[in-house]
C-alpha positions as CSV (number, residue, x, y, z in Angstrom):
1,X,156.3,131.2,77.4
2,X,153.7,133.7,77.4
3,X,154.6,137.2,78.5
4,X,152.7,140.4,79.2
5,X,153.7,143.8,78.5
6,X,153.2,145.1,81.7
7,X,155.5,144.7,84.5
8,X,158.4,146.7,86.7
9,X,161.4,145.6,87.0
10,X,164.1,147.4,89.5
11,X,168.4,146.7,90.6
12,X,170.6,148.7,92.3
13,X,174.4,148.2,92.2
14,X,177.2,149.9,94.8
15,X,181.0,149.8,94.8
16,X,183.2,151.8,97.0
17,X,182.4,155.0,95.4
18,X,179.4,154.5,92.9
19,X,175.5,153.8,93.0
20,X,172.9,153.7,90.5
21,X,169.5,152.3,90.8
22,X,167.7,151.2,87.6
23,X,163.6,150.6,87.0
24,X,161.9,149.5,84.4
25,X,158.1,150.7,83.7
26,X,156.5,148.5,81.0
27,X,152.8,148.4,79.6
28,X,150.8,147.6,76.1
29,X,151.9,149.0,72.8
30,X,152.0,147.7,69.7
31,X,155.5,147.9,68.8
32,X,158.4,148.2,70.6
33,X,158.7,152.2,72.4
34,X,161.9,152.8,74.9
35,X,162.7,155.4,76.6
36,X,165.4,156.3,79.2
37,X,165.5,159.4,81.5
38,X,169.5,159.5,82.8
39,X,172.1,161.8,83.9
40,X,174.5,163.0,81.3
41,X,177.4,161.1,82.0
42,X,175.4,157.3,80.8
43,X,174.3,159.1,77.6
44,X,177.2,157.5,76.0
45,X,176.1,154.1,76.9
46,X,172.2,154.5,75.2
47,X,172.6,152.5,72.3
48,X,174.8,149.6,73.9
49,X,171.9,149.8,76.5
50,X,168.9,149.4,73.5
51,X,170.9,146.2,71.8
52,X,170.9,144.6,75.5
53,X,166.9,145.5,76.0
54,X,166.6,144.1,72.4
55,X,167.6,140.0,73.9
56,X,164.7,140.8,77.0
57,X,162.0,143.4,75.4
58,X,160.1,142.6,71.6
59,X,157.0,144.6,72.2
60,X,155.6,147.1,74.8
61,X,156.5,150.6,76.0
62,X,159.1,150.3,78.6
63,X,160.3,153.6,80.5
64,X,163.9,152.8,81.6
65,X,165.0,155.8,84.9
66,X,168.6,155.5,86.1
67,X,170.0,157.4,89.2
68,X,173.4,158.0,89.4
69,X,175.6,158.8,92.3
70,X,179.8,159.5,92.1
71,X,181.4,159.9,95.7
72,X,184.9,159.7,94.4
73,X,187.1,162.0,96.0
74,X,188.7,163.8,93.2
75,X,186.6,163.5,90.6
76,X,186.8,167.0,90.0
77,X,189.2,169.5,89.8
78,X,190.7,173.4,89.2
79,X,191.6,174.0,85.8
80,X,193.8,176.9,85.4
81,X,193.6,179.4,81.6
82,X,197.2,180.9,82.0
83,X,196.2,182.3,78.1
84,X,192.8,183.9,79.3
85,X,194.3,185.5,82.2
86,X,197.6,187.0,79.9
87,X,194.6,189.0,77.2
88,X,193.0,190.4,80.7
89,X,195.9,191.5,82.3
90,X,197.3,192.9,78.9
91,X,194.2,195.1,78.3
92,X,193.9,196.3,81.9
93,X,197.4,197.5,81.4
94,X,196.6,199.2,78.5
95,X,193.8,200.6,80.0
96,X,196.1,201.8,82.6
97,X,198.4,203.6,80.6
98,X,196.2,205.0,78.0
99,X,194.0,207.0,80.7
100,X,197.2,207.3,83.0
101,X,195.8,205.5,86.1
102,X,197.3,202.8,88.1
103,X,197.4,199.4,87.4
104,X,195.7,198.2,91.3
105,X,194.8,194.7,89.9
106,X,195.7,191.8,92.4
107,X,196.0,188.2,91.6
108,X,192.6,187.5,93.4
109,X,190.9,189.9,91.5
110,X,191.8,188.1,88.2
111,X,191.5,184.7,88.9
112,X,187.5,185.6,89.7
113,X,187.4,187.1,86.3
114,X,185.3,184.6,83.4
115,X,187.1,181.4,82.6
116,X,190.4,181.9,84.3
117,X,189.4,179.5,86.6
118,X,186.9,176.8,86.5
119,X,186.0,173.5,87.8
120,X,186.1,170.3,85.3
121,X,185.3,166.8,85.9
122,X,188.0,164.0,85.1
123,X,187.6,162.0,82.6
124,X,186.6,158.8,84.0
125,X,187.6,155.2,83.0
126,X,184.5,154.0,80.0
127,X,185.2,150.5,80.0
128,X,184.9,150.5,83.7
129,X,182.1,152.6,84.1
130,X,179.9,150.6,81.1
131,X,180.8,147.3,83.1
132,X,179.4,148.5,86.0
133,X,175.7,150.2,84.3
134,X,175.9,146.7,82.5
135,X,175.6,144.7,85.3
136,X,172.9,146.8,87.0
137,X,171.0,146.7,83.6
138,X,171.0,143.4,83.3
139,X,169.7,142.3,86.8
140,X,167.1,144.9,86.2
141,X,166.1,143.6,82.9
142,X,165.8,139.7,84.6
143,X,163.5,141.0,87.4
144,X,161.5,142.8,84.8
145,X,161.5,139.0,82.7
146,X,160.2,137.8,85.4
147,X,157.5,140.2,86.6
148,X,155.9,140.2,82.6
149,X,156.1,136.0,82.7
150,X,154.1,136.0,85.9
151,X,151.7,138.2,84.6
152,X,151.6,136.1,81.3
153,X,151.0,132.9,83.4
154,X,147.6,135.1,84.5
155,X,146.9,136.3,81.3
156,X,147.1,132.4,80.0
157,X,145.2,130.9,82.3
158,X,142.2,134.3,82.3
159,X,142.2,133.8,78.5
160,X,141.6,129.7,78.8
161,X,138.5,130.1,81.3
162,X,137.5,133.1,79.0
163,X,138.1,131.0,75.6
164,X,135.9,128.0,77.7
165,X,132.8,130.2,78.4
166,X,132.5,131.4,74.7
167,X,132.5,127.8,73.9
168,X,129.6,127.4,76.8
169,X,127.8,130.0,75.1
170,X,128.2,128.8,71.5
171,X,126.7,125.4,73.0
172,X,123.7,127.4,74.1
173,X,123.1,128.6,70.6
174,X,123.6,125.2,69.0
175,X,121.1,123.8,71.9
176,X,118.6,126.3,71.2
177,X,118.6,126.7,67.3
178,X,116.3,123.1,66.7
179,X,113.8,124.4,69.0
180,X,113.3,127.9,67.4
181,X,112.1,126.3,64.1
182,X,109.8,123.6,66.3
183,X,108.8,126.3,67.5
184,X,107.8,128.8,64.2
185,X,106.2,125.7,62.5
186,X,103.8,125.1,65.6
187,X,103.2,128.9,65.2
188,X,102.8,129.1,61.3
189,X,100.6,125.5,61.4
190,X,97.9,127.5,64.5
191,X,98.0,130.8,62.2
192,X,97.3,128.9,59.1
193,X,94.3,126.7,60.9
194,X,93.0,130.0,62.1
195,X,92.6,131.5,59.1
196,X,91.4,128.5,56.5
197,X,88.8,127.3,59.5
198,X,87.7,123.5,58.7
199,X,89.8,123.4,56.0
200,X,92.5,120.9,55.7
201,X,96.2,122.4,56.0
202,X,98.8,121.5,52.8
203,X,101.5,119.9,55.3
204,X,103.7,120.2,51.9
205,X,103.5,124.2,51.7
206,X,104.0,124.4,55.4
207,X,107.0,122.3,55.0
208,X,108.2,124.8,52.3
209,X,107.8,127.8,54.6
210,X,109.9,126.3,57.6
211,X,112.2,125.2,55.5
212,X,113.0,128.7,54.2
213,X,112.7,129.9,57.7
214,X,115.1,127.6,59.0
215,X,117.8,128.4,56.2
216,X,117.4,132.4,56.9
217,X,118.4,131.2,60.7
218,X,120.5,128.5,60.6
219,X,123.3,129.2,62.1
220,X,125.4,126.2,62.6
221,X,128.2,127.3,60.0
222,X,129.0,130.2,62.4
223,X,129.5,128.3,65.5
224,X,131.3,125.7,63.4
225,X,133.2,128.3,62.9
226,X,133.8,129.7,66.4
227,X,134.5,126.3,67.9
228,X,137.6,126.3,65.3
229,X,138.5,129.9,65.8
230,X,138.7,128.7,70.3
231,X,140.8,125.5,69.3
232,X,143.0,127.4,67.4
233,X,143.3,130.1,70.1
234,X,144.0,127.7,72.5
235,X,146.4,126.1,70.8
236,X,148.4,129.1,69.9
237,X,148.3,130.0,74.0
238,X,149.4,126.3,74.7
239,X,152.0,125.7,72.7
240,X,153.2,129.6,73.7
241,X,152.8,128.3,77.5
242,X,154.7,125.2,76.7
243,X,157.6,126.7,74.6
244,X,161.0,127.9,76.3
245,X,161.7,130.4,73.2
246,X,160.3,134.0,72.7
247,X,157.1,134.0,71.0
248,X,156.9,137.2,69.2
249,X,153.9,137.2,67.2
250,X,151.3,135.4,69.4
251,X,149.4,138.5,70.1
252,X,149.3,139.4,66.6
253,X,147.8,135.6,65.9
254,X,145.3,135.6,68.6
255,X,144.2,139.4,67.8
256,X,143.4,138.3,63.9
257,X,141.6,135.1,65.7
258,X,139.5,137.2,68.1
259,X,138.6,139.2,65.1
260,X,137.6,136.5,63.4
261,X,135.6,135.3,66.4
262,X,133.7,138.6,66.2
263,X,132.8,138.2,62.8
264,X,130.8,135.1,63.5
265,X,129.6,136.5,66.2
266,X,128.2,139.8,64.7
267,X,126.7,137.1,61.9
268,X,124.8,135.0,65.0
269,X,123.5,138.3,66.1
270,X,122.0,139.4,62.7
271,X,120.4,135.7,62.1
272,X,118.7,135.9,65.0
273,X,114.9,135.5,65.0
274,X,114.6,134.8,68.8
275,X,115.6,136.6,72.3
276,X,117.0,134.2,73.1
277,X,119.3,133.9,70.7
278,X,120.1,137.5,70.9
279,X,120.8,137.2,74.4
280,X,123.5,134.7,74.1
281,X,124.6,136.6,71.0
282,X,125.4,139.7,73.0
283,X,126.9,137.7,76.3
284,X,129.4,136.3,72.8
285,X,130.1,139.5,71.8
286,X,130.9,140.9,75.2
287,X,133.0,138.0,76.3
288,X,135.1,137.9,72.9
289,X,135.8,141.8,73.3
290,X,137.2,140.3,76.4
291,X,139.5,138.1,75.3
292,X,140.6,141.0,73.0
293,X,141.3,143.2,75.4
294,X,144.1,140.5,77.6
295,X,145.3,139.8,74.4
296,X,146.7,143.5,73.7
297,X,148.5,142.6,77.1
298,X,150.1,139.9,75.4
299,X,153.9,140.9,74.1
């Protein structure tokens, strides 16, 4: 199945006490980019997260945002420094005695001094906590699937109708090539009577010329050619479309194919001898930049 590189992808998971929302940001690149922008306490959980995205996510850049809420009651608490709180009573009573002043210190005065008190958080349960981001991760990673296979089903079905007018337009060429050299030898045969007068024209010289005139234009390799490089473009999209398994490399294919494609067409363009031609030449260029340009889409 085709997929795009673009698409958003969103969960959010509660229990009694916890919530975290998860979205997922995804557009073109050409290898694989993540990035995740979480609180501290799912840092531990990055690289278990990046071996999951690894069975949803080949290509693209894909910005992963968590929020993260803990309402459990107790989750933090006092932590008392018995050993801190000894050295600063010790060396206030030393200061007391070596400048002969009282000692006035209270209890509440020292537990405000640094680090005799602070506030920690528990340690919370991994395994329980990694089941529950799992979970969340996961349904946000499916809805993500899902947006970038829509988007592919688009991208398939612009890139067919865009792969059908370049053959359109490649039939235009092939249509008006015989006529260009009717065309030269009508003009050559008039400029040739013009200049010898009454005198008879050698058909076997005139012959010669359109012959070599034909050959410098002829063109019929090259859209030979491009009617190849669209089967094989639409067979590598159809049997992507078709296929259940991920189809890592079909950008890359059809992104050497284009190329190709634009060879032969840059090739029609310098034959041409006729505005025509040209005209048709540039509407093929234009429309296989096109077909470049879904194609980076493409994961």
């Amino acid at each position: 199945m085709i997929k795009s590189m673009t698409g958003f992808g969103r969960s959010e998971r509660s229990d009694e006490n916890r919530n975290i929302i998860i979205e997922m940001k995804g557009v073109n690149h050409r290898y694989s980019d993540i990035s995740f922008k979480m609180p501290k306490v799912l840092a531990p959980f990055e690289i278990k997260m990046r071996n999951i995205l690894k069975e949803y996510i080949q290509r693209g850049k894909v910005d992963i945002y968590f929020t993260y809420e803990d309402a459990s009651e107790g989750n933090s608490s006092v932590y008392y420094n018995e050993v801190i709180a000894r050295e600063y009573y010790e060396y206030i009573e030393r200061i007391s005695k070596t400048f002969d002043i009282a000692n006035d210190l209270k209890a509440s005065q020292l537990s405000r001094f640094p680090e005799v008190l602070s506030l920690k958080e528990k340690s919370t349960d991994e395994n329980e906590l990694w089941q529950f981001v799992e979970g969340a991760l996961r349904e946000a990673c499916e809805d993500f699937l899902k947006a970038r296979e829509d988007e592919g089903k688009r991208l398939y079905d612009d890139l067919m109708g865009k792969l059908d007018n370049i053959l359109k337009l490649v039939e235009q060429v092939e249509k008006r090539s015989p006529d260009i050299i009717a065309e030269y030898r009508n003009k050559l045969s008039d400029k040739v009577k013009e200049l010898l007068a009454d005198s008879s024209i050698d058909e076997g010289r005139l012959a010669t010329e359109v012959t070599i005139f034909a050959d410098k234009i002829c063109v019929d390799e090259e859209t030979v050619r491009l009617r190849s490089h669209v089967s094989s473009a639409k067979e590598v999209l159809s049997h992507a479309e078709a296929s259940d398994q991920s189809n890592d490399s079909i950008g890359r294919k059809l992104d050497f194919i284009a190329q190709e494609m634009n060879r032969e067409s840059n090739t029609i363009l310098s034959k041409a001898n006729d505005i025509t031609i040209s005209n048709i030449g540039i509407d093929l260029k234009t429309e296989i930049e096109r077909v470049r340009e879904q194609i980076q889409n493409i994961e």
